[in-house]
C-alpha positions as CSV (number, residue, x, y, z in Angstrom):
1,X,-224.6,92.2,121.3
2,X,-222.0,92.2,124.2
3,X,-219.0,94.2,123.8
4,X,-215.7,93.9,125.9
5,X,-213.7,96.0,126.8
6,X,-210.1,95.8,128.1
7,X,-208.7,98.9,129.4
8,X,-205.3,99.7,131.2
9,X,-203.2,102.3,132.8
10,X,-200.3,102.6,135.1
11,X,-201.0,105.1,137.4
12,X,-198.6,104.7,140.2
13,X,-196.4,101.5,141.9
14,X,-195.1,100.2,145.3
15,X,-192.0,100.5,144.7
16,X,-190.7,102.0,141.6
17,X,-192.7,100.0,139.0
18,X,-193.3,96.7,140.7
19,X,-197.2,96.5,141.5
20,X,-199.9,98.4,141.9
21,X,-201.3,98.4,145.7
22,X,-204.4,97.2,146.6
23,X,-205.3,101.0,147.6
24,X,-205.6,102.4,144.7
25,X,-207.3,98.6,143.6
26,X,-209.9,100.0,145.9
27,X,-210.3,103.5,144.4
28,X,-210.9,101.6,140.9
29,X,-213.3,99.1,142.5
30,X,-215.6,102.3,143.9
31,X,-215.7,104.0,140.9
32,X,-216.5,100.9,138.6
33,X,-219.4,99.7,141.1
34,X,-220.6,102.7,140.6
35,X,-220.7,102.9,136.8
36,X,-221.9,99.0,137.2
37,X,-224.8,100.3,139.8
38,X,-225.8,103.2,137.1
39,X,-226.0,100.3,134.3
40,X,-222.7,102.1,132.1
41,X,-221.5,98.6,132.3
42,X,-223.0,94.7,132.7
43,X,-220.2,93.6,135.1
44,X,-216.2,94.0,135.3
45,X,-213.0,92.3,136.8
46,X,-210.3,94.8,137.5
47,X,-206.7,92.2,137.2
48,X,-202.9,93.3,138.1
49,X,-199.8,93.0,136.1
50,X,-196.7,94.3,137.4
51,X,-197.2,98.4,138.2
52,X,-200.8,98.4,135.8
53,X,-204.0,98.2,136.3
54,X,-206.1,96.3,134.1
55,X,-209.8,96.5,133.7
56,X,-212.1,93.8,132.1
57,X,-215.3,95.3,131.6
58,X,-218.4,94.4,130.0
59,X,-221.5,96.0,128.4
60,X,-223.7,96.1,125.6
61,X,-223.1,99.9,124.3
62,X,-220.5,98.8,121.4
63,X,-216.8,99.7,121.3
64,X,-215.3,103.3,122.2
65,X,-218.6,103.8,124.0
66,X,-217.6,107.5,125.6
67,X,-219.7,106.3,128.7
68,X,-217.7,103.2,129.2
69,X,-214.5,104.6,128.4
70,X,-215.0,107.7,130.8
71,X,-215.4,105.4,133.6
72,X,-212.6,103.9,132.9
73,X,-210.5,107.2,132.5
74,X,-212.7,108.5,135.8
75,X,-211.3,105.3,137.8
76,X,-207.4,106.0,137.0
77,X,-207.9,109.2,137.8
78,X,-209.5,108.5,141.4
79,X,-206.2,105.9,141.7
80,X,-204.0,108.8,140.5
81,X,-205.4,110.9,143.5
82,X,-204.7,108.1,145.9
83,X,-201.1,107.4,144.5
84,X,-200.2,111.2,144.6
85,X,-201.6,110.6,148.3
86,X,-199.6,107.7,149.2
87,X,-196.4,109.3,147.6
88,X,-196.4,106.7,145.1
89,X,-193.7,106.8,142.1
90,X,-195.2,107.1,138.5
91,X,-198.6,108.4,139.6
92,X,-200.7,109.1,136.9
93,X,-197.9,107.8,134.4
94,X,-199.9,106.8,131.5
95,X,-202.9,109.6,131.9
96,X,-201.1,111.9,129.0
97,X,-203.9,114.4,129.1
98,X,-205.7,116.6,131.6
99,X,-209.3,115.6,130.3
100,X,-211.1,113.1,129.1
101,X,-212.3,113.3,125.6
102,X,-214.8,110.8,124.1
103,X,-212.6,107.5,124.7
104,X,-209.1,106.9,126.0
105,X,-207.5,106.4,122.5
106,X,-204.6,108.9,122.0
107,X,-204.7,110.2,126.1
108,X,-202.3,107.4,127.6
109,X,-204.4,104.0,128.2
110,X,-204.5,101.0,126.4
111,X,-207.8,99.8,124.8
112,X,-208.0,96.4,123.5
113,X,-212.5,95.7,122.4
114,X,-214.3,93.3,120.4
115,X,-218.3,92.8,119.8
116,X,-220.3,89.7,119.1
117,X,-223.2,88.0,119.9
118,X,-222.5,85.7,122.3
119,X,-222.3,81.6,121.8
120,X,-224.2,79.1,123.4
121,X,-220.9,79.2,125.4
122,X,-218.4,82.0,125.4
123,X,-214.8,81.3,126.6
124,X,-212.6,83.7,126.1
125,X,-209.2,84.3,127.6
126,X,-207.4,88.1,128.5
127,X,-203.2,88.7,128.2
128,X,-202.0,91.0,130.7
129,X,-198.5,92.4,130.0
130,X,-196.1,94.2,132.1
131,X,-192.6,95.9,130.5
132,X,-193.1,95.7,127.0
133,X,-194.7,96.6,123.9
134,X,-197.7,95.6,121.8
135,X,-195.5,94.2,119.2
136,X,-194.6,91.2,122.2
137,X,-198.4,89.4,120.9
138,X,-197.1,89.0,117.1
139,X,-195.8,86.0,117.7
140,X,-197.8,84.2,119.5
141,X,-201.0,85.2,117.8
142,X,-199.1,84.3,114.5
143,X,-198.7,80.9,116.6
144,X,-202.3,80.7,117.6
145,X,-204.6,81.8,114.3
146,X,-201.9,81.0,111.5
147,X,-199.5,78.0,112.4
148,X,-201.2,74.5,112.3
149,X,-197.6,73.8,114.7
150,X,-199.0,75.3,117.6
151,X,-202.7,75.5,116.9
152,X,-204.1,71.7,115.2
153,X,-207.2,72.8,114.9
154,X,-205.9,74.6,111.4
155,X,-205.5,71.3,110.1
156,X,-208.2,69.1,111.9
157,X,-211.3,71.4,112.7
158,X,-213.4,72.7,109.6
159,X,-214.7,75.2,111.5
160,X,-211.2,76.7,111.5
161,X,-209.6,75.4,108.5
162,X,-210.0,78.1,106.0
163,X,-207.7,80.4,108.9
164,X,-207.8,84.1,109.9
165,X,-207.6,87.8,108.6
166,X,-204.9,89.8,110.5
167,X,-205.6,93.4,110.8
168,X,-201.6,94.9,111.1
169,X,-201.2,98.6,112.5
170,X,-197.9,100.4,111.6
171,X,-196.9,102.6,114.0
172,X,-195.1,105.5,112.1
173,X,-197.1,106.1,109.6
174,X,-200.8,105.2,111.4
175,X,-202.1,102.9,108.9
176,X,-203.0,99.3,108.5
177,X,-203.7,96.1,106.1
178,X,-205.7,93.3,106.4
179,X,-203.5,90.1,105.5
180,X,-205.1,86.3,105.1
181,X,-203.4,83.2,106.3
182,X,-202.8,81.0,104.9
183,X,-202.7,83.4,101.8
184,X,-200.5,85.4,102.7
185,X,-198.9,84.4,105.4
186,X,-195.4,85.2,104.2
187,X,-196.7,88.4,103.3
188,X,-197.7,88.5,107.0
189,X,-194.3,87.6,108.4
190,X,-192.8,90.1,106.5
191,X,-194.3,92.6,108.6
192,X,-195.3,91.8,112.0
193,X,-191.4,89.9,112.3
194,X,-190.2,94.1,112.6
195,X,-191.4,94.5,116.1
196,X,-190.5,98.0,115.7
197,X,-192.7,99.0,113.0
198,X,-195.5,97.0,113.1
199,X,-198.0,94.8,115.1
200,X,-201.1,92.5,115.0
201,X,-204.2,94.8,116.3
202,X,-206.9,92.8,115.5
203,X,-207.4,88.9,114.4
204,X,-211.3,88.1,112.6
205,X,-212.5,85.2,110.8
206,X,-212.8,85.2,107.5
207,X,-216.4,86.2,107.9
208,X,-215.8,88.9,109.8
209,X,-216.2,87.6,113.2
210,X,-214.1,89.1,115.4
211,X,-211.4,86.5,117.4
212,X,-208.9,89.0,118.8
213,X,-207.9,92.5,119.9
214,X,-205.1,93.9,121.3
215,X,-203.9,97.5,122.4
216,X,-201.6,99.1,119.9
217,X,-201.1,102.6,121.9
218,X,-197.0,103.6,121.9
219,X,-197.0,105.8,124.8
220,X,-193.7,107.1,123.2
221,X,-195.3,107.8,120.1
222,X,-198.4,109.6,121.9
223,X,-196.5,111.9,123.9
224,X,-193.2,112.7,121.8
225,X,-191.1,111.0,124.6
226,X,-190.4,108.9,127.2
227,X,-193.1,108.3,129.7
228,X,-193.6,104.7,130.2
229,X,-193.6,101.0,128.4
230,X,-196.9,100.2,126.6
231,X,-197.8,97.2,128.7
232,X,-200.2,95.8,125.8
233,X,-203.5,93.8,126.5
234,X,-204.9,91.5,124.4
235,X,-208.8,89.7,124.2
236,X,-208.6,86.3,122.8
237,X,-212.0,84.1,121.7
238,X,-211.6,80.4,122.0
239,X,-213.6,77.2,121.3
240,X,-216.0,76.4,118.8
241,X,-214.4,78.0,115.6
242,X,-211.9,79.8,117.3
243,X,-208.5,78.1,119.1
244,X,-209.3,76.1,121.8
245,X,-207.4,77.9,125.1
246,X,-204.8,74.9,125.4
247,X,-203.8,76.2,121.8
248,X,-204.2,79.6,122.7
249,X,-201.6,79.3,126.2
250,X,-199.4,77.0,124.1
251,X,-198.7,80.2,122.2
252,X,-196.7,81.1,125.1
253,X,-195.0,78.2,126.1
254,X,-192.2,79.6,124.1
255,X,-190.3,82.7,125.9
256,X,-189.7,84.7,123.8
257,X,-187.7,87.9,123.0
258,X,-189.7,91.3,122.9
259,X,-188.5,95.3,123.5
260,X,-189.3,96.5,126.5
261,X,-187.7,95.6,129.8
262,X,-185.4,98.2,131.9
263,X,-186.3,102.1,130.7
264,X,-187.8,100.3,127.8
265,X,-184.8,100.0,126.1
266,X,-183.9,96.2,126.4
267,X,-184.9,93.2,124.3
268,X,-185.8,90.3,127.5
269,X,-187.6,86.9,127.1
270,X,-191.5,87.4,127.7
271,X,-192.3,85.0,131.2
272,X,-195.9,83.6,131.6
273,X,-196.2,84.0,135.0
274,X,-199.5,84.3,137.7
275,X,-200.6,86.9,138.6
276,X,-199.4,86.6,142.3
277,X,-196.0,86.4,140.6
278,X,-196.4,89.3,137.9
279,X,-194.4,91.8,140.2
280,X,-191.1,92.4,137.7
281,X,-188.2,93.3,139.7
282,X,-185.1,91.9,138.3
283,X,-183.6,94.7,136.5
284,X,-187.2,96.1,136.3
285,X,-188.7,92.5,134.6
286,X,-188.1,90.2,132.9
287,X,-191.0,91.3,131.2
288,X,-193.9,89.6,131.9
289,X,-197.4,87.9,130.7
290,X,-200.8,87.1,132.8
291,X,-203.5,84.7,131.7
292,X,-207.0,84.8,133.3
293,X,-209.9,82.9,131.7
294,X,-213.7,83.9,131.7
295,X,-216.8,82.4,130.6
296,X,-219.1,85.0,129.5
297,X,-222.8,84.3,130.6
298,X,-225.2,86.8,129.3
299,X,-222.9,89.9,129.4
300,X,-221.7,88.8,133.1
301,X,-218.3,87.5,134.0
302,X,-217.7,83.6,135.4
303,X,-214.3,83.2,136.6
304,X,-211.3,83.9,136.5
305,X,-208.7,81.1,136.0
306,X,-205.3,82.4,136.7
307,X,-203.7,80.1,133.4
308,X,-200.6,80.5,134.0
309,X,-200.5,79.8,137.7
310,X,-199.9,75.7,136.2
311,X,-196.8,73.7,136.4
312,X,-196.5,73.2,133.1
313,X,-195.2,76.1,132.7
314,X,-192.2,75.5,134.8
315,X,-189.8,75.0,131.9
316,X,-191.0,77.9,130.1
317,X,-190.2,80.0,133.4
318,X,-186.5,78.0,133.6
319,X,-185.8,79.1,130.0
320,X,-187.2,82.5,130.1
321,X,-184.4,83.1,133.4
322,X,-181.6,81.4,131.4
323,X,-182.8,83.7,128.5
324,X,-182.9,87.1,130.8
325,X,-179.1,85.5,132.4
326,X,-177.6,85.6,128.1
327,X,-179.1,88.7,128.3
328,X,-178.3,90.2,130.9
329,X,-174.5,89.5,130.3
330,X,-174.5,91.6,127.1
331,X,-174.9,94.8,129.7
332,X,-175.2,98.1,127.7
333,X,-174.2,96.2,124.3
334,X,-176.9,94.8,121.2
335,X,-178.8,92.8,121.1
336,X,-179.8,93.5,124.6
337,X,-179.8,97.3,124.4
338,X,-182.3,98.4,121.3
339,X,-181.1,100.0,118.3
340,X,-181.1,103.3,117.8
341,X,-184.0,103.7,116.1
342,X,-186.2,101.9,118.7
343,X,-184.7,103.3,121.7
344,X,-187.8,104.8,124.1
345,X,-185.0,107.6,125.2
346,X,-181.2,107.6,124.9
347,X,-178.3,110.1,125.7
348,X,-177.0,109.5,121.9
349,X,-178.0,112.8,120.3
350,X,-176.5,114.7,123.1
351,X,-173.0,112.9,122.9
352,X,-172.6,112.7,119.6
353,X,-173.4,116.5,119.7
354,X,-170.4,117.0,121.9
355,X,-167.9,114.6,120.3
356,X,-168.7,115.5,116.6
357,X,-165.6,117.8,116.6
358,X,-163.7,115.0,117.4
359,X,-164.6,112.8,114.7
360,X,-162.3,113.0,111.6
């Protein structure tokens, strides 16, 4: 079986939380070659959005292999060293802990891993986010594997028609539910519409087959405060049972609005963008959303295709601006500030501390 594994950190940016340089690209290269050389993984593709670093590995050792996943915590810590080097701001950001212990889960990176036997042909597509949360994929994998609007293969493909199994994490209280669409698919948006509280973590077939995984790790949550956005990942099967990729991108073609954006505190639209152009710097965003495409060919890695680096997404890009302009506008003020409850760290406590006299 061959098992994927998409792993990211933010470990330090040129400037502020812009992009990670090619430098510490380098440092991650070394150290994965090396891992790839000792046969701890089949192949890898390390891909960029905004200030993280995102690694695309493969192998065939199942998922939260401690061998795979200490490469990958070994190669963010070789970056860190470089960043620290180069004086670079954040370095180290999303490493929470001082020592690696059996996988990454719990010490700052995001994991996102599925395993299958591979098909006679294996497309599959990975979603890079920068300056937002995991909760920005509920939508559009609702959109994708539950609603025959965006995805017509629900209605005309058999091999898709009796839908998907959602696997829903919530955050506060660390459990989760399985949920069938069509079955319960109001059941379904019940939950994963509270972006706060909940999100999709893994999408299978009815069967069992796995279809989609994405990195539920709040960074907040981990380390009792503030120390970065979550910047999800997500793996996403397509073809030949599973939505085919134009049905998987359209899922995107919509901008939506997800939490995230300046200090992680600010709802903002969620702009597919290149990778070239995944470099958020407009009030720290908007937040944004990479696409790169792979075949898999007996564990190795053909491609990528930059998806989002098409025209067609020119009027996705147009609204997601107009979006960020509304709101923008609204400056410290809901809905584009958070609410209270969702805030990643706010001054609130401390002035209604000092005011609390003064309210009769």
């Amino acid at each position: 079986m061959t098992t994927l594994s998409v792993i990211k950190a933010d470990v330090g940016s040129l400037p502020g939380h812009v992009k990670a340089p090619n430098k510490l690209i380098n440092e991650v290269d070394r150290v994965l070659e090396e891992g790839k050389d000792e046969n701890k993984i089949t192949d890898y593709y390390i891909g960029r959005c905004g200030d993280d670093i995102d690694l695309i590995m493969t192998h065939d050792k199942g998922k939260n292999d401690s061998d795979v996943h200490e490469l990958a915590w070994n190669s963010f810590e070789e970056a860190t060293e470089k960043a620290k080097e180069l004086g670079l701001y954040g370095a180290g950001q999303d490493l929470l802990s001082d020592a690696f212990s059996g996988n990454v889960r719990g010490l700052g990176p995001g994991s996102a891993e599925m395993e299958f036997d591979e098909r006679e042909s294996e497309p599959f597509l990975t979603f890079l986010c920068d300056k937002t949360s995991p909760s920005a994929f509920n939508l559009p994998l609702f959109k994708m594997f539950g609603d025959p609007s965006n995805t017509a293969g629900l209605v005309l493909d058999p091999s898709l028609h009796e839908g998907f199994k959602f696997t829903v994490q919530d955050f506060y209280e660390g459990k989760k539910a399985d949920l069938a669409c069509p079955e319960e698919m109001y059941d379904l948006l019940a939950l994963i519409g509270i972006s706060s509280k909940f999100a999709i973590e893994e999408v299978k077939k009815k069967d069992g087959e796995p279809a989609a995984s994405v990195s539920t790790e709040k960074l907040n949550l981990i380390a009792g405060e503030y120390v970065g956005k979550d910047d999800p990942v997500a793996v996403v099967r397509c073809q030949s049972g599973y939505p085919a990729v134009g049905e998987a991108l359209e899922a995107f073609s919509f901008p939506h609005l997800v939490p995230g954006w300046m200090r992680g505190s600010h709802n903002g639209p969620l702009m597919p963008v290149s990778e070239e152009e995944a470099t958020p710097t407009r009030f720290d965003g908007p937040p944004r959303v990479v696409a790169l495409g792979f075949q898999l060919n007996d564990g190795k890695l053909v491609g990528p295709r930059d998806l989002f680096d098409d025209p067609s997404f020119d009027e996705t890009r147009k609204k997601a601006k107009k979006a960020a302009d509304y709101m923008r506008r609204h400056g410290p003020f809901q809905p584009h500030l958070l609410g209270e409850d969702d805030l990643e760290y706010t001054t609130l406590p401390d002035v209604q501390d000092k005011l609390k006299d003064r309210f009769e």
